[in-house]
N, C-alpha and C positions, 0 to 999 in steps of 0.2 A: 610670027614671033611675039611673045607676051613682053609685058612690060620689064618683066625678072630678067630676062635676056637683053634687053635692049640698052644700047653704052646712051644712048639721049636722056635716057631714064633715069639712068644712074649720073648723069653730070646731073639734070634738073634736081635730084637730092642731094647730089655734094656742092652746088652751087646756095639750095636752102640753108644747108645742115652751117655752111662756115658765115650764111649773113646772120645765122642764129647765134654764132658765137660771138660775131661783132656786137650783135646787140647789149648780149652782156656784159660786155665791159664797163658800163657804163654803172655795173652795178657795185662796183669796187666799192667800201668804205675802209677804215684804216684797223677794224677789226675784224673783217669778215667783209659778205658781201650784204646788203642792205636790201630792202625796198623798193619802188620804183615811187614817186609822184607822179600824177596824173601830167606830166612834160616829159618823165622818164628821166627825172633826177633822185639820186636817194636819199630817202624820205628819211630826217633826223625824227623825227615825230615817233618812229616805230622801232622796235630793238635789232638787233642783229641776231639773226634766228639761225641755229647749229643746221639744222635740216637743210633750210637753204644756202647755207654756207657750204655746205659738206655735197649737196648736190651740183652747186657748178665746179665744186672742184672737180668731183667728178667728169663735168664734160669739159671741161679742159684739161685733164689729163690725160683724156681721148684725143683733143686736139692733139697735145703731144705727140703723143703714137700717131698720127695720121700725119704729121708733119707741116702742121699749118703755125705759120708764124705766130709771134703773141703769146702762145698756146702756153709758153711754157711760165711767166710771167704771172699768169692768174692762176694757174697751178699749181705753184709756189706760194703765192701769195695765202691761197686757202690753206695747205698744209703750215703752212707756218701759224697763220690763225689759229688752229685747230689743237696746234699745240701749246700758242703761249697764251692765248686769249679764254677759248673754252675751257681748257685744263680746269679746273678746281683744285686748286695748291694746298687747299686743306685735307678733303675729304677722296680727294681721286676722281675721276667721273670728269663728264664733259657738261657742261650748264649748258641750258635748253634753247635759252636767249642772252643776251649779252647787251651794252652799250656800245655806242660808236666809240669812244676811246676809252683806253686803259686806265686805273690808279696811278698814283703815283710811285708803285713799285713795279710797275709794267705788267699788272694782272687784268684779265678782263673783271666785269663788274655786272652782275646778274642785273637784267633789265629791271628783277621786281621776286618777287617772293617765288611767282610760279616761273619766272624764267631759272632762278635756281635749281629746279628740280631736276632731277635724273629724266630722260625720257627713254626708252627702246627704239623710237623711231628712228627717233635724230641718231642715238647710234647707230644703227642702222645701218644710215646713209653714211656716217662716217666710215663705216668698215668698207662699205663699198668703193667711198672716195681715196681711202687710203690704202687698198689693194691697187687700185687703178693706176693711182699715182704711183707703188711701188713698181710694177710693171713697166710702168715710163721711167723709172729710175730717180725720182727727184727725190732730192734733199730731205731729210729726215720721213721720208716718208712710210719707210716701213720698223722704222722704231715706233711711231704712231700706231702703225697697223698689228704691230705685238703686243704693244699694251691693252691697245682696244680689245685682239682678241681675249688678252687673260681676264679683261673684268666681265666679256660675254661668262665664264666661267665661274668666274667669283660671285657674282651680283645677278646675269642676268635669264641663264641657262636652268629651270627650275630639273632636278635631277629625275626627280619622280613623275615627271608631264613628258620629260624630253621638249618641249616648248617654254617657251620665254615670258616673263612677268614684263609690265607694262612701264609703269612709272613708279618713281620711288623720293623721298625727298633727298634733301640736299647732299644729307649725312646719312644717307642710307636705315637710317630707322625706321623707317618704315615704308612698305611698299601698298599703291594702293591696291584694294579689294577689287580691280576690276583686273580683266586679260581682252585684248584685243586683236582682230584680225590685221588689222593696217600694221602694227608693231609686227606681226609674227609674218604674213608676205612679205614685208622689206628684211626681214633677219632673213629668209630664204634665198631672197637676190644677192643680201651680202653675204651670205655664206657660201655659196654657188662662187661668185668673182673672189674671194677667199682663200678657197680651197686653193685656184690656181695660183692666187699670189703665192701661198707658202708652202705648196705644192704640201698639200697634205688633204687624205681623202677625208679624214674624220671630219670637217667643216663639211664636205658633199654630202656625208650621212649624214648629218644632223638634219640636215635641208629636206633630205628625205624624209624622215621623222616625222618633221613641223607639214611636210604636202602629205604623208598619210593620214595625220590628224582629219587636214584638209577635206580628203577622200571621203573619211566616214561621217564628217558632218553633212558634206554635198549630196551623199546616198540618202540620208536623212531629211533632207531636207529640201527634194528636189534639184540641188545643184543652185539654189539660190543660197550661196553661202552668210550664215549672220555675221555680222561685223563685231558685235558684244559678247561678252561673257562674263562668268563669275570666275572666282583664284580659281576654281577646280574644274572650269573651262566647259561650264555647262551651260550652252546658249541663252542670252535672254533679248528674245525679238520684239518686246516691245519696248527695248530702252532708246531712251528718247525719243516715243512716238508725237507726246505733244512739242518738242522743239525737232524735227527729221533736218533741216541743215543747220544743226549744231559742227563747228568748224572739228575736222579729222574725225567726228561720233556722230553721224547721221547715222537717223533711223534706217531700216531697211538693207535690202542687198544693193549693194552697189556696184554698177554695172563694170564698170573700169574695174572693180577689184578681179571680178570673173575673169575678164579679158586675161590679166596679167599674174592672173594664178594658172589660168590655163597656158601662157610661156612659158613657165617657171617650171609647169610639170616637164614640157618637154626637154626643156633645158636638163634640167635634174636628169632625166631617164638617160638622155645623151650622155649625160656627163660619169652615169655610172656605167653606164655599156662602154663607154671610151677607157675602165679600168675594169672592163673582164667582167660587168655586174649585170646580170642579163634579168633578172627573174622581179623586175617589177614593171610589168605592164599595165596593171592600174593605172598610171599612169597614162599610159594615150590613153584608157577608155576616158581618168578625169580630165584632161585637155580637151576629148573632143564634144565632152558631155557638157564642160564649164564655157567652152566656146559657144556652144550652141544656145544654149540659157541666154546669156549675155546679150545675144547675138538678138534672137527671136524676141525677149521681153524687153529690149530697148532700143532698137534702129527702128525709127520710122513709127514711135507709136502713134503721133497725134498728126499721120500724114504726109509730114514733113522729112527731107533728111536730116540726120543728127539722130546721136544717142541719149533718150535720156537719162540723168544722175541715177537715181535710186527706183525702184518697183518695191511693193510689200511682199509678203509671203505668195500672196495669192496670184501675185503677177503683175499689181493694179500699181501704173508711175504712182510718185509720190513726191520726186523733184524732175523736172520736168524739163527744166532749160538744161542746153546743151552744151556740155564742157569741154573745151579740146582738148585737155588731159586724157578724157575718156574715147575719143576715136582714137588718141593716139594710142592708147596703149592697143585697140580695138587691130589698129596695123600692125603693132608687133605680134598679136598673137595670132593672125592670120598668116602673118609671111609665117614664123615659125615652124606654126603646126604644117603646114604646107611642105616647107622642107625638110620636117619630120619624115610626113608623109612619102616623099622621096628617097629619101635616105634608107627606108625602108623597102621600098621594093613597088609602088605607087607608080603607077602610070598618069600620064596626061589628063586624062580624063577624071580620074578620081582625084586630083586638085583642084580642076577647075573651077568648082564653087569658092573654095578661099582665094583663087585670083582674081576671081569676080569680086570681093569683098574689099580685099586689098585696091582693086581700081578703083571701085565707090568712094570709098573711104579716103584715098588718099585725093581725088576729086575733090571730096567734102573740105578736106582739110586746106585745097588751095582755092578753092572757090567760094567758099563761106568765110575761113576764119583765118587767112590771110588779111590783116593790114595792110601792111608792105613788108616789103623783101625783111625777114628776118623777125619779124612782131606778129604774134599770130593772137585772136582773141580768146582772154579766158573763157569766153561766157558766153553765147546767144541766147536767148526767150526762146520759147518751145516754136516757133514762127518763123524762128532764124533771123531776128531785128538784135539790134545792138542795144544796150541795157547798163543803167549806172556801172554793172559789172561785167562788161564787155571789156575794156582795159584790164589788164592785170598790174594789180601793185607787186606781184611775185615776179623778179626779173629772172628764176631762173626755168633753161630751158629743159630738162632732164630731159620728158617725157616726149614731147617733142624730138628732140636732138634721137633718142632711139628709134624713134620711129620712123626717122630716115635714113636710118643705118640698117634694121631690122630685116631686108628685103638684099640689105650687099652681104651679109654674115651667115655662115653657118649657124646651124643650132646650136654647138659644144665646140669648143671652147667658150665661154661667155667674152662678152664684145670686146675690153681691154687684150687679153690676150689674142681671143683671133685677131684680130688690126695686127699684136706685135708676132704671129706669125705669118704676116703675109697675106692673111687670108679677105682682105676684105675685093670684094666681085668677083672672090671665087668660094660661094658658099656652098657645092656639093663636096663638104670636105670629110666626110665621115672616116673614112679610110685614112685618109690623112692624119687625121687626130689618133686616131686608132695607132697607126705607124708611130706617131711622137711617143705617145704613151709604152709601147712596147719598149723604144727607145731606153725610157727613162727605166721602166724597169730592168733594162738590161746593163744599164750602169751601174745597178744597183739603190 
């Protein structure tokens, strides 16, 4: 019996997945969630960041749905942030970074010039967070999640690319001259958990759209996807070659992004077969194409295990220590595609290489970059030693948190909702989702 089937398996990730959410708590501040100091107290020093904010709401409004105590506490807490703190009461939009406390009229207060800006990322994460949360049914959460979506339309949905513009200033005057891959994956993840918050396919097509884009650059380009481009989304691989870990615009393909473009496809393909939409198989081919990249040009380059951050074009690392952001994601798209795999008519044997991957990886991830129970490290050296940036000042857990879930879930529904049907340790659900969706359209 593999580890997928095994109930020991599955307590040892639900026994991580809730020290993980203990841990965060700790990241509460009174506008959002904060920083960690090197003690794991949050650090007034740094702003309160929409991304990380809008990300543990997110995995605590997962705890909700899974029924773990606490849960619902910090998942209120961020939805309420998100609303009274990031708002922008002038101009609409969510600011990018914030301070620990309010003005004197109970507004948040932009960290600094560029925390004022518009970001796509951070929304993003918010759409994500505030579907999730709507699913769990909390307090103003899906009035959040309606505005959000109108201003993806207004502001951030470009008509003529079908894909999304990056960042823009405060007042929306201008948006900047670049487009970016980091912005445009996480608009696919929240549009994907979207769709099912407001039960509306239009969000899943769009998702599709932004992975076909995806597709033909990855044809092009080997399957090492660029992270940069120009407004009219025409690669440019050598931006920031002489700074490559520039924070969220490093140079190069980045290995984590493959990983978690390759979910995304499957997810998507699921999501539109689960509504009668059969006819984009591109899709598995770029799942197992972008899996494979990823996979070949960063596990074990210098010997060692671990993935490294980024490769150039040609293949050749370029950051080289090891992130556990990036195995994590490296386990969801292995259990994924796996269950894809299944789902479709796959025998035993023709998964077993991503089960092999999945036990490596998830090994890696409690043997290497485990601290203790619930604190895993941002960062090892290409050597696998601990490094000024081995501690993470980012206390939240997103990527982590999915990636102990990623192996109890189906592929379609996205994670919010399968949890709220039931589904989680029983992910050969394909049929099942199949059944709900018939349902729905037979209600009309």
């Amino acid at each position: 019996m593999g580890w997928f089937d095994s109930i020991e398996h599955s307590r040892w990730l639900s026994e991580e997945m809730r020290a993980l959410l203990r841990h965060g708590h700790a990241a509460v501040t009174r506008t959002g969630f904060g920083y960690f100091t090197s003690d794991g107290q949050v650090d007034q020093t740094r702003p309160v960041d929409l991304a990380i904010t809008a990300r543990m709401t997110y995995v605590y409004s997962l705890g909700v749905l899974m029924g773990i105590p606490g849960s619902r506490r910090y998942c209120d807490h961020g939805v309420r942030c998100m609303k009274e703190y990031f708002r922008d009461p002038e101009h609409g939009g969510w600011y990018k970074a914030i301070t620990h406390t309010p003005d004197q009229d109970g507004h948040g207060v932009p960290w600094d010039e560029e925390g004022s800006r518009k970001w796509q990322y951070a929304q993003a994460f918010l759409i994500l967070a505030a579907s999730t949360a709507s699913i769990a049914n909390r307090p103003g959460a899906y009035e959040l999640l309606h505005l959000a979506l109108a201003e993806q339309k207004e502001h951030w949905l470009d008509p003529d690319t079908s894909l999304v513009r990056d960042c823009a200033t405060s007042d929306w005057g201008e948006f900047k001259d670049y487009r970016g891959m980091n912005s445009l994956m996480h608009t696919v993840e929240a549009y994907l958990a979207a769709s099912e918050a407001v039960q509306d396919v239009e969000w899943l097509r769009a998702a599709e759209r932004m992975l076909r884009f995806v597709y033909q650059v990855g044809v092009e380009n080997q399957w090492r996807i660029p992270e940069h481009y120009t407004s009219d989304w025409r690669p440019m691989l050598d931006y920031n070659r002489d700074q490559p870990d520039t924070p969220y615009y490093p140079y190069g393909f980045v290995i984590g992004h493959g990983m978690e473009l390759a979910r995304l496809a499957v997810q998507t393909q699921a999501g539109l077969q689960a509504q009668g939409l059969d006819d984009y198989d591109y899709l598995t081919v770029m799942a197992e194409e972008l899996f494979e990249r990823a996979r070949t040009d960063g596990w074990r380059r210098d010997g060692q295990p671990g993935f490294v951050y980024t490769v150039d074009f040609d293949g050749t690392p370029v950051l080289s220590d090891h992130l556990q952001w990036v195995v994590s994601e490296g386990i969801c798209a292995t259990a994924f595609i796996r269950r894809a795999k299944l789902d479709a008519g796959a025998v035993a044997g023709e998964v077993e290489a991503y089960e092999h991957s999945y036990r490596v990886w998830i090994d890696y991830l409690n043997d290497y970059m485990q601290l203790r129970p619930g604190v895993f490290a941002r960062a090892l050296s290409a050597n696998n030693e601990q490094t000024s940036d081995t501690v993470s000042s980012r206390p939240d857990v997103y990527h982590t948190l999915q990636a102990l879930l990623a192996g109890r879930l189906p592929v379609w529904p996205p994670f919010a909702s399968a949890i709220n049907h039931g589904l989680l340790d029983q992910p050969a659900s394909t049929n099942q989702a199949e059944k709900r969706t018939r349902k729905r359209f037979l209600r009309g």
